[in-house]
N, C-alpha and C positions, 0 to 999 in steps of 0.2 A: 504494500500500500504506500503511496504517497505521503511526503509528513504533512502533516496537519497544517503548518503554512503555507504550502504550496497549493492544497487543498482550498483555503478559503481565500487565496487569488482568483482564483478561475469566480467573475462576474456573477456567473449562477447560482455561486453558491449564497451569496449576499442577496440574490433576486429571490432567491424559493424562502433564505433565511427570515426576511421581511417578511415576504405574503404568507405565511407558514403562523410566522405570528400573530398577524393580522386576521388571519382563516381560523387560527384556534380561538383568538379571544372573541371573534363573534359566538362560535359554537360554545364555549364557555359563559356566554355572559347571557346567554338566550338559556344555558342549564340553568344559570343560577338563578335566573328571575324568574323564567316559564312558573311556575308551580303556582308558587307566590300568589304573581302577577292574572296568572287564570282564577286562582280559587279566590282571593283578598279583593280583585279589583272587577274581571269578566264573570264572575259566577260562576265558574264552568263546574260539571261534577264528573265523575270518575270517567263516565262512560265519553264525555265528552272530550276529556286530555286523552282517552287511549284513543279514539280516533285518530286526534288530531298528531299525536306520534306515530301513526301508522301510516299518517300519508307522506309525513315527512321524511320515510325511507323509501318513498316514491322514487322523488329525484335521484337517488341513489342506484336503486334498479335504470333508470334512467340515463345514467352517466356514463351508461357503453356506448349512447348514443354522439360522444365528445369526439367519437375516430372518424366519423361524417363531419362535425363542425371544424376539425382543423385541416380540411382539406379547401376550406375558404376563409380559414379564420389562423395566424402563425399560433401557433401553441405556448408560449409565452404571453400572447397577448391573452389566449382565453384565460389563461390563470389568473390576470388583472381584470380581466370583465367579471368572472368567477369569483372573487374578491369584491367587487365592487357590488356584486348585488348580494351578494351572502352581508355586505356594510348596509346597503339601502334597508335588506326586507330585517335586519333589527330596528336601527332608525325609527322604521314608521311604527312597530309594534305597538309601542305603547298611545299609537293614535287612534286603534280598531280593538277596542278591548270590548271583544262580540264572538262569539262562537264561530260566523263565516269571514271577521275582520282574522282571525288571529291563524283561520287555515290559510287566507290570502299569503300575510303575511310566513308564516311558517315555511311557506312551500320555497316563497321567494328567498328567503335566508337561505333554505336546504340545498335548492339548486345552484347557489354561489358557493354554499358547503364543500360537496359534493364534486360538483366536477373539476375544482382546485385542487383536492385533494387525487384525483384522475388525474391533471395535469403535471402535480407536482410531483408524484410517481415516476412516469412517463420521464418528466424532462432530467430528474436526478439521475434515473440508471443511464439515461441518453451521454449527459455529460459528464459523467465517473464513473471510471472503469468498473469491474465487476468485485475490486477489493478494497477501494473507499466508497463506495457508495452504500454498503450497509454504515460504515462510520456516519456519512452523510445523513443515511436514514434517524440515529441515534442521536446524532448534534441535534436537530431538527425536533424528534420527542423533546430532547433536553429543555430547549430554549421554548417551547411549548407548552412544558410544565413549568419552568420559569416564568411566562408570561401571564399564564393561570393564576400560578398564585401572586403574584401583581396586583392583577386582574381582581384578583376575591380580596383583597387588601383594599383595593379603589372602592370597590362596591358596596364593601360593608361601611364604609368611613360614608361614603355618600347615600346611600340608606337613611340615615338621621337625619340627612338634611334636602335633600331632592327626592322627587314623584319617581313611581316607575318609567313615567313616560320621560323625562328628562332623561332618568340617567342609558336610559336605551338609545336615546336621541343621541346624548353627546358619545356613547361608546361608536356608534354606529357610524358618527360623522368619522369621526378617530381613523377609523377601519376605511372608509372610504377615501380618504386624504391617503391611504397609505397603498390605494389602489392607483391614485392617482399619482404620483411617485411611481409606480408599475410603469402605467405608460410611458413615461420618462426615459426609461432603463431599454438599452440594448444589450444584454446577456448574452447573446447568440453568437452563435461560432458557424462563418457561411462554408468551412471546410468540412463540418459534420456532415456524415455519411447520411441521408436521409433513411428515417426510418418508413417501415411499412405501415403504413394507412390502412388497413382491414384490422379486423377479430379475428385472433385466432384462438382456438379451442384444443385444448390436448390431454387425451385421454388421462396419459400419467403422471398428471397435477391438479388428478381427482380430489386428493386427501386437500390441497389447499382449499378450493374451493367449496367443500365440504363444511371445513372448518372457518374459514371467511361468513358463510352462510348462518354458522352456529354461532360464532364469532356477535354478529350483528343481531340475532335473537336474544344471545345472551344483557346485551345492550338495551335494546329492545326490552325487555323483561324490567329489568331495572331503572331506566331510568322513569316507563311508565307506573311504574306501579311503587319501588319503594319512597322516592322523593313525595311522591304524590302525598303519600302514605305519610309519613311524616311532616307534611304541611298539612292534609287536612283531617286529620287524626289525633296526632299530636300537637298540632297547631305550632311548628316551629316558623319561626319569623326570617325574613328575607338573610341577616345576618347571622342565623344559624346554622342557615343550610349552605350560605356562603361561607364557615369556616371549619363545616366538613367537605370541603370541594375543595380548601387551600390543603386540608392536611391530606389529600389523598394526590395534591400535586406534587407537595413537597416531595413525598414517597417517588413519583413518577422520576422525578427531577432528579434524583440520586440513579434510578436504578432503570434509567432509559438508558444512558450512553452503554451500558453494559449489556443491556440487549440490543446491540447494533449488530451484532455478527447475525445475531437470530430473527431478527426484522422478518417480517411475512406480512405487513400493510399497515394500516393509520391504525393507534389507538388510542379509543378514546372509553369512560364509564359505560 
């Protein structure tokens, strides 16, 4: 492997490193408020948040659909538009606090989620060979949980003193300034071999996809149903549930760069 200076010369890696943090802390900051934010301010009840997480793995099933858009669209750039709306659909959240305002929104954060995190994939293995790029993969969790628990630091302070709808607003603006910085950024290397533009499917990376599948269920399970659970049950309050999200980053934060060799896709709760 490359040392680790030479590593974070190469453009890219400061371009995925930005939007990386910028993509987490939307999906961070939409966990730590969602519950809250549904049962304290939308009214929602149980059956209405497990929908409303279920469509937001829509975009997700969705996001094989990015190897058609970047045949019109460079792949660096989608990662800044991906970015950019995953910043808008937090933004407005807290201005549609309504059952078909907060699926609107939801779906719009998920598909900026979602196919950044498709892109960001993509363009790491692209530009680091096949023995720093799990390192790459691991800086990238590192600075992720790094930024999380920031993130639940910012949130809980601002909690006593700002609406949900403010502080979704100013996170979300944050996130989009740092999309727009994206556009800015030429990372690309015109000597890169291009890659292939199709889907491909291979038998004997069953078990991954398997586990990717369970992977996201597992996810799926919890965040709809224990979080829920504990705000509306327990009645814990926006800053409680924000600093069991910091102590489960801090954990992330030590013990991501050590599974860089073992990398097999995004994790997240």
């Amino acid at each position: 492997m490359k040392n680790e200076k030479e590593i974070k010369k190469n453009p890219m890696f400061l371009y995925l490193a930005v939007l990386t943090i910028s993509s987490t802390i939307g999906l961070q900051a939409w966990l730590t408020l969602f519950n809250n934010f549904a049962v304290e301010v939308a009214g929602l009840d149980g059956s209405h948040i497990g929908m409303i997480q279920s469509l937001r793995e829509v975009p997700g099933f969705l996001a094989l659909l990015a190897v058609y858009v970047i045949m019109i669209l460079k792949e660096h750039r989608l990662s800044a538009v991906s970015v950019l709306f995953s910043g808008l659909g937090l933004a407005v959240t807290g201005r549609f606090p309504s059952y078909p305002g907060l699926i609107l929104t939801t779906l719009v954060m998920s598909f900026g989620f979602h196919y950044y995190e498709t892109t960001n994939m993509s363009l790491t293995l692209q530009y680091f060979d096949a023995l720093s790029s799990p390192w790459v993969f691991g800086k990238q969790r590192s600075y992720a949980a790094a930024s999380s628990i920031a993130l639940g630091l910012l949130i809980y302070g601002l909690a006593f003193f700002l609406s949900f709808s403010q502080i979704y607003l100013l996170i979300g603006a944050l996130i989009m300034v740092s999309a727009v910085w994206g556009f800015t950024q030429k990372p690309t290397k015109q000597t890169l071999i291009p890659e292939r533009k199709k889907m491909i499917f291979r038998k004997k990376y069953w078990l991954f996809y398997f586990l990717t599948f369970m992977a996201g269920a597992r996810r799926q399970i919890f965040m709809t149903f224990s979080v829920l659970l504990m705000v509306q049950k327990f009645h814990y309050s926006v800053q409680e549930i924000t600093i069991l999200f910091v102590i489960n980053n801090i954990i992330n934060y030590y013990l991501s760069p050590l599974s860089g060799p073992f990398y097999s896709g995004p994790y997240f709760l």
